[in-house]
DRENTORKOL-3810 file (N, C-alpha, C; in nm, 4 decimals):
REM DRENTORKOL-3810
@n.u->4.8860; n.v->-5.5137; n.w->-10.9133; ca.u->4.7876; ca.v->-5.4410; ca.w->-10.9895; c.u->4.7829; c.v->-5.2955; c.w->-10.9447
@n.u->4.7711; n.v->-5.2788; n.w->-10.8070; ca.u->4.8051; ca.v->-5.1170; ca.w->-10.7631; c.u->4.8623; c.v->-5.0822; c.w->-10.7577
@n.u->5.0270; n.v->-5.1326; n.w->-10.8356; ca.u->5.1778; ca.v->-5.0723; ca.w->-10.8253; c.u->5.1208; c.v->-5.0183; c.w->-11.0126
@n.u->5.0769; n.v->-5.1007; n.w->-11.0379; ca.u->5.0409; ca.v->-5.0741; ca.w->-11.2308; c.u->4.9307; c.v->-4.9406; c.w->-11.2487
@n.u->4.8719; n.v->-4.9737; n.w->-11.1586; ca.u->4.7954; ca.v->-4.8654; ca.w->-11.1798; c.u->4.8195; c.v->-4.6920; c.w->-11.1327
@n.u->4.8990; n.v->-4.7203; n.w->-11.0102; ca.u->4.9470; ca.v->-4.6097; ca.w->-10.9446; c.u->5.0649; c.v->-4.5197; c.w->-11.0467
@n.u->5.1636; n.v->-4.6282; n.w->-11.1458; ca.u->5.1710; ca.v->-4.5944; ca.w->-11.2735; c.u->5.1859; c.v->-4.4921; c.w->-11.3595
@n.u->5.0470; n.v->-4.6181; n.w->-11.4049; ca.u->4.9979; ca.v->-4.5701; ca.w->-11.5079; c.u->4.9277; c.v->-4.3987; c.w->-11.4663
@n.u->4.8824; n.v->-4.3763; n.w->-11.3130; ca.u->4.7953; ca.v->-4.2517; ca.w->-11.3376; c.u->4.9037; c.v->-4.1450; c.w->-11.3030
@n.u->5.0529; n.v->-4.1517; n.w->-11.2959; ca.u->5.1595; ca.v->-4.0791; ca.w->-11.2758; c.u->5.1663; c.v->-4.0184; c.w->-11.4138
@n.u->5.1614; n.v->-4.1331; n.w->-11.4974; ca.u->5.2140; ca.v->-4.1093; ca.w->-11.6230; c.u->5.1446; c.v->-4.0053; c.w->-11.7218
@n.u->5.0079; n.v->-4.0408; n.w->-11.6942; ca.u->4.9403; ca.v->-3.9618; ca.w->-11.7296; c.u->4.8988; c.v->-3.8141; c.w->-11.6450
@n.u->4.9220; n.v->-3.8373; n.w->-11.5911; ca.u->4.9448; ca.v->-3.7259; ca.w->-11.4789; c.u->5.0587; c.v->-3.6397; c.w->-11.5653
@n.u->5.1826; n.v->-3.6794; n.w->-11.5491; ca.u->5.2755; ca.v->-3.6123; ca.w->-11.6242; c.u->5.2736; c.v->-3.5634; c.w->-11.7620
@n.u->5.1492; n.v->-3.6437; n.w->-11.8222; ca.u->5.1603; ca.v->-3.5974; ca.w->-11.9226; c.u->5.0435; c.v->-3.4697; c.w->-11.9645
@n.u->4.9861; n.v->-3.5211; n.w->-11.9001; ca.u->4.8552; ca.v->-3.3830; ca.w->-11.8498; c.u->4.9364; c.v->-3.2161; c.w->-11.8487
@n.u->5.0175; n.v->-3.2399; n.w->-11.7438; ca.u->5.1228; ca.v->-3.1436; ca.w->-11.7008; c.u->5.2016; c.v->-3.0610; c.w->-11.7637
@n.u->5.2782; n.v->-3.1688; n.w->-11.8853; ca.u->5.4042; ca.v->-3.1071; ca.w->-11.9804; c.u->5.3019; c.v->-3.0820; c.w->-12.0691
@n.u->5.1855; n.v->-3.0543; n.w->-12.1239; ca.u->5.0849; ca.v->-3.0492; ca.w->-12.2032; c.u->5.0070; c.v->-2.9226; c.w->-12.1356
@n.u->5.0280; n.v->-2.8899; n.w->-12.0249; ca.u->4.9555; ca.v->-2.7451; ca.w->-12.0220; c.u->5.0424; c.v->-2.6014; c.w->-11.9732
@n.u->4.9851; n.v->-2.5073; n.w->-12.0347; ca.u->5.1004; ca.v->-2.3991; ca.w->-11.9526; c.u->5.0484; c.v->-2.3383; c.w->-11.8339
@n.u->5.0997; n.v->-2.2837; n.w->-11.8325; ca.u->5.1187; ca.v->-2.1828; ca.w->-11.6872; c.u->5.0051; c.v->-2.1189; c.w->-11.6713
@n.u->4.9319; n.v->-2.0472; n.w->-11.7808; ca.u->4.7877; ca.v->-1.9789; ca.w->-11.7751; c.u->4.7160; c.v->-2.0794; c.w->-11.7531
@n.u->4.7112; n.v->-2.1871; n.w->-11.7673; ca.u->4.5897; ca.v->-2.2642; ca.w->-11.7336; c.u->4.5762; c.v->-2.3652; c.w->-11.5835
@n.u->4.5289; n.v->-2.3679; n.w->-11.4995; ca.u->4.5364; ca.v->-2.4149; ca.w->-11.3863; c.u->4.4394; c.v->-2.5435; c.w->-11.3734
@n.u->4.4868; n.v->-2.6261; n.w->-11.4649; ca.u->4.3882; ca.v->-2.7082; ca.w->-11.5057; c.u->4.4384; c.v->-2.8288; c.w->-11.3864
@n.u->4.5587; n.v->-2.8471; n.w->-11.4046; ca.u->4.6559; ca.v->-2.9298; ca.w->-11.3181; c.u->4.6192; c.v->-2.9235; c.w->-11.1920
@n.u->4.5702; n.v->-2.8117; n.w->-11.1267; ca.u->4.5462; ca.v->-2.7673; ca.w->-11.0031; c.u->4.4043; c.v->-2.8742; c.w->-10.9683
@n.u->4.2927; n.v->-2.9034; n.w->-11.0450; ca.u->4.1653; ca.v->-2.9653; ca.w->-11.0719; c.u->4.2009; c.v->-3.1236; c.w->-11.0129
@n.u->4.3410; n.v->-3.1856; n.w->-11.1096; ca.u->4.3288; ca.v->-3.2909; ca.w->-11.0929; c.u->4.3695; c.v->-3.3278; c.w->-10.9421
@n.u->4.5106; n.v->-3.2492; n.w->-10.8801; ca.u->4.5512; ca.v->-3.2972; ca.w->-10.7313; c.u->4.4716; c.v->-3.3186; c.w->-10.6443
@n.u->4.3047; n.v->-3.2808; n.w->-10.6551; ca.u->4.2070; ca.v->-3.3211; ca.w->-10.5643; c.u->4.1801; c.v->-3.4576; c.w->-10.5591
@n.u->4.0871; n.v->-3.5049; n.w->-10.7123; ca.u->4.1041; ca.v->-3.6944; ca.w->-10.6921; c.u->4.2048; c.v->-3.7901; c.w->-10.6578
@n.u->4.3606; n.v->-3.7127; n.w->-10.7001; ca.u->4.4569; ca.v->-3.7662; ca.w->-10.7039; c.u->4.5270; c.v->-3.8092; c.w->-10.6011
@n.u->4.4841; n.v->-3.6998; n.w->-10.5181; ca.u->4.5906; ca.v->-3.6702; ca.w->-10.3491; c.u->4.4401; c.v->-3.7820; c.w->-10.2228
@n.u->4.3119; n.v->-3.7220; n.w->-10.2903; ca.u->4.2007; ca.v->-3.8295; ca.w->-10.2563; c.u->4.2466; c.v->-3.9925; c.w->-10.2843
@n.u->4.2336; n.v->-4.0390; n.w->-10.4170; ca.u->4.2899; ca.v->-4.1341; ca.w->-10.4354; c.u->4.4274; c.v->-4.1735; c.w->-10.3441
@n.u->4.4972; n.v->-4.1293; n.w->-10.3443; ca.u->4.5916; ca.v->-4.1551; ca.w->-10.2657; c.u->4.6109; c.v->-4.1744; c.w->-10.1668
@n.u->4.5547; n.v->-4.0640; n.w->-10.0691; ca.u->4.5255; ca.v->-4.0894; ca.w->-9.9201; c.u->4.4132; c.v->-4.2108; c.w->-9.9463
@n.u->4.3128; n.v->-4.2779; n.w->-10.0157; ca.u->4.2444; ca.v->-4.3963; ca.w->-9.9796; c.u->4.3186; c.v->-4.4927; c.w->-9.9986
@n.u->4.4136; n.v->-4.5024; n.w->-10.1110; ca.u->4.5166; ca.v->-4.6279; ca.w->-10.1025; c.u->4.6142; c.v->-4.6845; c.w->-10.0066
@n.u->4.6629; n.v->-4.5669; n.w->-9.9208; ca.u->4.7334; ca.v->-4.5614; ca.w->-9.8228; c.u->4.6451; c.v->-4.5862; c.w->-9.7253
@n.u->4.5375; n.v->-4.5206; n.w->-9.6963; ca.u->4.4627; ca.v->-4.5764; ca.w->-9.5676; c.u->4.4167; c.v->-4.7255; c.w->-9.5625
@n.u->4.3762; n.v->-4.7926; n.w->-9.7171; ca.u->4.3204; ca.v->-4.9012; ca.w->-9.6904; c.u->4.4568; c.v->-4.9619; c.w->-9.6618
@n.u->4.6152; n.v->-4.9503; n.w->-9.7434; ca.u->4.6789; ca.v->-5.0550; ca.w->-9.7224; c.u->4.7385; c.v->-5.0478; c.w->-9.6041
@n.u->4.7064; n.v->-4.9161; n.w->-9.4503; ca.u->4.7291; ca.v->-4.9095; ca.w->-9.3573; c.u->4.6686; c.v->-5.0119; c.w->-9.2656
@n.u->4.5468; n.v->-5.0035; n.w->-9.2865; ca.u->4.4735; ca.v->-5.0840; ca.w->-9.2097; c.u->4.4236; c.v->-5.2241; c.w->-9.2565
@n.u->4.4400; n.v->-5.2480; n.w->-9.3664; ca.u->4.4179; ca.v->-5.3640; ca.w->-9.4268; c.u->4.5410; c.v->-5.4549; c.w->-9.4589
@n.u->4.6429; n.v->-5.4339; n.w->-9.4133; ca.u->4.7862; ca.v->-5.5099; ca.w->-9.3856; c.u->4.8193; c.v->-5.6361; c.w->-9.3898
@n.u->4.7613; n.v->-5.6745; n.w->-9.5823; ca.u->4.7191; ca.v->-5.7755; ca.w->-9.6261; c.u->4.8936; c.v->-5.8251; c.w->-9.6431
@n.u->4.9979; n.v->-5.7207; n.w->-9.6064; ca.u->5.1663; ca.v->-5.7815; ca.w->-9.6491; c.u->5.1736; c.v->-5.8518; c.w->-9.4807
@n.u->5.1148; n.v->-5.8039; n.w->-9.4401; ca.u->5.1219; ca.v->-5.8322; ca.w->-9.2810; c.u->5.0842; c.v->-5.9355; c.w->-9.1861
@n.u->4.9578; n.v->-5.9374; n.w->-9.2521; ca.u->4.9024; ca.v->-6.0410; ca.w->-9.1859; c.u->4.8888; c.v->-6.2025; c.w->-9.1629
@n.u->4.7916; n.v->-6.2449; n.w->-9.0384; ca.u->4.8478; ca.v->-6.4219; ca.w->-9.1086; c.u->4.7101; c.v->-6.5447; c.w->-9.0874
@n.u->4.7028; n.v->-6.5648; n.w->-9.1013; ca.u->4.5917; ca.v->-6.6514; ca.w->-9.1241; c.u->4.5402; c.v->-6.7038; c.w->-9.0196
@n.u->4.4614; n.v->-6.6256; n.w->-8.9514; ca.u->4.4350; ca.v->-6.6683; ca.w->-8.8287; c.u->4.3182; c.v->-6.7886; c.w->-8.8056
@n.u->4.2762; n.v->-6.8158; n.w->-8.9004; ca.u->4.1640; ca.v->-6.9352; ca.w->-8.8676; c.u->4.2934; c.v->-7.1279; c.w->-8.8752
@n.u->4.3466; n.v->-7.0455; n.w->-8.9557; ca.u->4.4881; ca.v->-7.2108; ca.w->-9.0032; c.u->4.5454; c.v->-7.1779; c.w->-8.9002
@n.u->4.6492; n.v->-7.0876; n.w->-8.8376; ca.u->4.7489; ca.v->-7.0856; ca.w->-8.7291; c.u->4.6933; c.v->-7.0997; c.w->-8.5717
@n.u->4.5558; n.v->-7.0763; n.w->-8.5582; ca.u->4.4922; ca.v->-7.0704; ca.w->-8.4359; c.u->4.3689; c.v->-7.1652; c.w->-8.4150
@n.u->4.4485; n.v->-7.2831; n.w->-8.5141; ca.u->4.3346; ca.v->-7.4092; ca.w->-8.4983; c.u->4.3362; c.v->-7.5332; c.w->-8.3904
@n.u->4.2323; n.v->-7.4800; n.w->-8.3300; ca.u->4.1891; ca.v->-7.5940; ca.w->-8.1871; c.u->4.1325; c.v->-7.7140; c.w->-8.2390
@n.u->4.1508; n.v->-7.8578; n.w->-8.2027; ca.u->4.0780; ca.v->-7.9812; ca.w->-8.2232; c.u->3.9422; c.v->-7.9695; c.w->-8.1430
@n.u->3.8622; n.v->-8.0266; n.w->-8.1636; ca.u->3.7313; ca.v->-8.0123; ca.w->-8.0764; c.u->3.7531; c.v->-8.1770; c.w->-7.9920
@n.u->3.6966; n.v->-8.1039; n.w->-7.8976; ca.u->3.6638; ca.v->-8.2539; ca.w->-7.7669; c.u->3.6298; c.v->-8.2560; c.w->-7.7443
@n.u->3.5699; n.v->-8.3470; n.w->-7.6606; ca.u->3.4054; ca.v->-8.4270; ca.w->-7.5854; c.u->3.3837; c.v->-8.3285; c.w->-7.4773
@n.u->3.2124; n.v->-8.2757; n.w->-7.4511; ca.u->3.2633; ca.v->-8.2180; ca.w->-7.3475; c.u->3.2789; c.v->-8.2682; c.w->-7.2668
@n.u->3.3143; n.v->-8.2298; n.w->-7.1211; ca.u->3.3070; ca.v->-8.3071; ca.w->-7.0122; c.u->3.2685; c.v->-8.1964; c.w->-6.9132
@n.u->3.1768; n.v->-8.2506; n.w->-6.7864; ca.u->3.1362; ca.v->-8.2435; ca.w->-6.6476; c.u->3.0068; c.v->-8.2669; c.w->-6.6755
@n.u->2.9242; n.v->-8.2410; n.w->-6.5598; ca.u->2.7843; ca.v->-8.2521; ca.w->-6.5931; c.u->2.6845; c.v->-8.1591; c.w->-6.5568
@n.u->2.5090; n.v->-8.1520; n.w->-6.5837; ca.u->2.4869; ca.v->-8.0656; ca.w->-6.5361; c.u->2.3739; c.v->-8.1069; c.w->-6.4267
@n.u->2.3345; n.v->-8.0781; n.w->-6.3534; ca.u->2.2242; ca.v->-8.1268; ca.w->-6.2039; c.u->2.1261; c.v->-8.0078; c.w->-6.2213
@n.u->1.9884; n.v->-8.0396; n.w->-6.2243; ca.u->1.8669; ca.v->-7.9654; ca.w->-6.2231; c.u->1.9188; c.v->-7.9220; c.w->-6.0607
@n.u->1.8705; n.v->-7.8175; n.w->-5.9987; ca.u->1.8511; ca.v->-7.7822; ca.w->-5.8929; c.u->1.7047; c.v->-7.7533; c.w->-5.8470
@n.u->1.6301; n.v->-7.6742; n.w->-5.8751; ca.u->1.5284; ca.v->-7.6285; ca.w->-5.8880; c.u->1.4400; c.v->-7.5576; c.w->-6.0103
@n.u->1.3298; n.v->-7.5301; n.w->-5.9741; ca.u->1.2592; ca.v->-7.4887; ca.w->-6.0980; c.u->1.1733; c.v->-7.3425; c.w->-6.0380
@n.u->1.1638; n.v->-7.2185; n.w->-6.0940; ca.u->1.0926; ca.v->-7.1330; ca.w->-6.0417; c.u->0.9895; c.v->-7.0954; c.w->-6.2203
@n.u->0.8266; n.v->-7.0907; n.w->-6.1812; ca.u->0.7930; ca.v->-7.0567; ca.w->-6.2784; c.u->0.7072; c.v->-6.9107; c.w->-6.2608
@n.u->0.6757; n.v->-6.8703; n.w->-6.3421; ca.u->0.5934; ca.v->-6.7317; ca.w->-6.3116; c.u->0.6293; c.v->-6.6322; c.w->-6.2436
@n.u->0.5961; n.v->-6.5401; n.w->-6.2066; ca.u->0.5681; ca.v->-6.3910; ca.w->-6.1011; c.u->0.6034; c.v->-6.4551; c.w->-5.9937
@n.u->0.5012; n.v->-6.4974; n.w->-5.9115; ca.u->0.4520; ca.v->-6.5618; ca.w->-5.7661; c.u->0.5793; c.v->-6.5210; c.w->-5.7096
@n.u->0.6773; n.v->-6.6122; n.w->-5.7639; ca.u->0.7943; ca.v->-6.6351; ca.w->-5.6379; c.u->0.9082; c.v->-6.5213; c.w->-5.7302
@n.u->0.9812; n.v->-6.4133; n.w->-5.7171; ca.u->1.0396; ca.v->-6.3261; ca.w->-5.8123; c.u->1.2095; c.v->-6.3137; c.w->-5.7685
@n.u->1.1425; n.v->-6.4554; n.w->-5.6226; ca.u->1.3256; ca.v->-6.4334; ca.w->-5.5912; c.u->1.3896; c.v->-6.5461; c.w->-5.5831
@n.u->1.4706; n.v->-6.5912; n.w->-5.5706; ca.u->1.5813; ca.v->-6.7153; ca.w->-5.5558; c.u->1.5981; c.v->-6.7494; c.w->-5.3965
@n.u->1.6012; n.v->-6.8332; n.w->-5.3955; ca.u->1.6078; ca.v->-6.8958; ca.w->-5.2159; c.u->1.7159; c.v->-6.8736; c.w->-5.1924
@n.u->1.7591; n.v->-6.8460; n.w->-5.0738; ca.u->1.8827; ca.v->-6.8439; ca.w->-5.0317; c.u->2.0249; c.v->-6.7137; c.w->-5.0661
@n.u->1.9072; n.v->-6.6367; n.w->-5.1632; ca.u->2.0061; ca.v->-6.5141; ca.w->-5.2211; c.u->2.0983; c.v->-6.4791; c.w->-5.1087
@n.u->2.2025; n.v->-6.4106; n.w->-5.1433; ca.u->2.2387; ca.v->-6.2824; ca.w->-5.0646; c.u->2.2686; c.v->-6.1664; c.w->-5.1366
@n.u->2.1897; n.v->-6.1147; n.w->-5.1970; ca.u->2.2273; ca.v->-5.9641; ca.w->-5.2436; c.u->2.2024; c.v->-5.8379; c.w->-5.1117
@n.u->2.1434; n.v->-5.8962; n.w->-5.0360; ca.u->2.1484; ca.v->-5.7873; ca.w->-4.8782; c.u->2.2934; c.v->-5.8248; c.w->-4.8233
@n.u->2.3374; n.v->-5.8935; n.w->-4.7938; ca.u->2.5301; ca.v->-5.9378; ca.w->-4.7741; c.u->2.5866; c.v->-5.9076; c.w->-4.8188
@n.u->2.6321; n.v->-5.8104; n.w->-4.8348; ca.u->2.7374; ca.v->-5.7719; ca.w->-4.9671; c.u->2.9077; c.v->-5.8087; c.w->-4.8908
@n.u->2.8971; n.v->-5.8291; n.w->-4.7583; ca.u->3.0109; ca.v->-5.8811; ca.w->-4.7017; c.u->3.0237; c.v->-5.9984; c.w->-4.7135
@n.u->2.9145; n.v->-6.0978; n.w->-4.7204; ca.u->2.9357; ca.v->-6.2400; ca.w->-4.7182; c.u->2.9832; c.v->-6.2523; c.w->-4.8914
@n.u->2.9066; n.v->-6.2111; n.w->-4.9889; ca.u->2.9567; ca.v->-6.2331; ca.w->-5.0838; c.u->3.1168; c.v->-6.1697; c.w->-5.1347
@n.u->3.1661; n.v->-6.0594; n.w->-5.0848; ca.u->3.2563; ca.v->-6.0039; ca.w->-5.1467; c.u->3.3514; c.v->-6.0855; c.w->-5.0310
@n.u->3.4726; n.v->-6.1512; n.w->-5.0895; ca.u->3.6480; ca.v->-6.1368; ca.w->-4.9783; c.u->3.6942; c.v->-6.0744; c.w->-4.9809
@n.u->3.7824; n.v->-6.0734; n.w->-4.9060; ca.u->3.8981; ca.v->-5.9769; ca.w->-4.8921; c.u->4.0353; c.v->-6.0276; c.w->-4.9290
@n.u->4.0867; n.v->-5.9938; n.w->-5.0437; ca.u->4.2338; ca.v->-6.0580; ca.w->-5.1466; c.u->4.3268; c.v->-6.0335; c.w->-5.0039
@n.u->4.3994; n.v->-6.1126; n.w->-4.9635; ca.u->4.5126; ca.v->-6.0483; ca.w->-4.8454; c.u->4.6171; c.v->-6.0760; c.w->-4.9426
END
């Protein structure tokens, strides 16, 4: 459809053209929508690389499975009162970080 249409607005384009003379710079009017139009056709079919592309929901289809492990309550903290976690170490920054050898 955008090979037909791209065309058809040549054609008429050309015929716009052999239809005006030289005093009139009428031709000059249209290369704005035209060269517009154009650069948007090219940009969408740049980035929209509908010759290109592939079906990524069909080719990148996972089966679903049970989950598995489990999960264990540990504790419960509610409210203000208590604002920290037992046993943190965010003052350790050595105990928490290793060292990759």
């Amino acid at each position: 459809m955008t090979a037909h249409f791209a065309t058809l607005l040549a054609t008429h384009l050309a015929g716009f053209l052999a239809e005006s003379d030289d005093s009139n710079p009428g031709w000059l009017l249209l290369l704005g929508p035209a060269g517009g139009a154009g650069l948007y056709f090219t940009l969408w079919r740049y980035y929209r690389n509908t010759d290109k592309s592939h079906s990524f929901e069909r080719e990148t289809r996972v089966d679903a499975q049970p989950i598995t492990g489990s999960d264990r309550k540990v504790n419960e903290v509610k409210g203000t009162k208590k604002s920290s976690i037992d046993g943190d170490n965010h003052a350790s920054h050595r105990q928490r970080v290793q060292r990759v050898s």
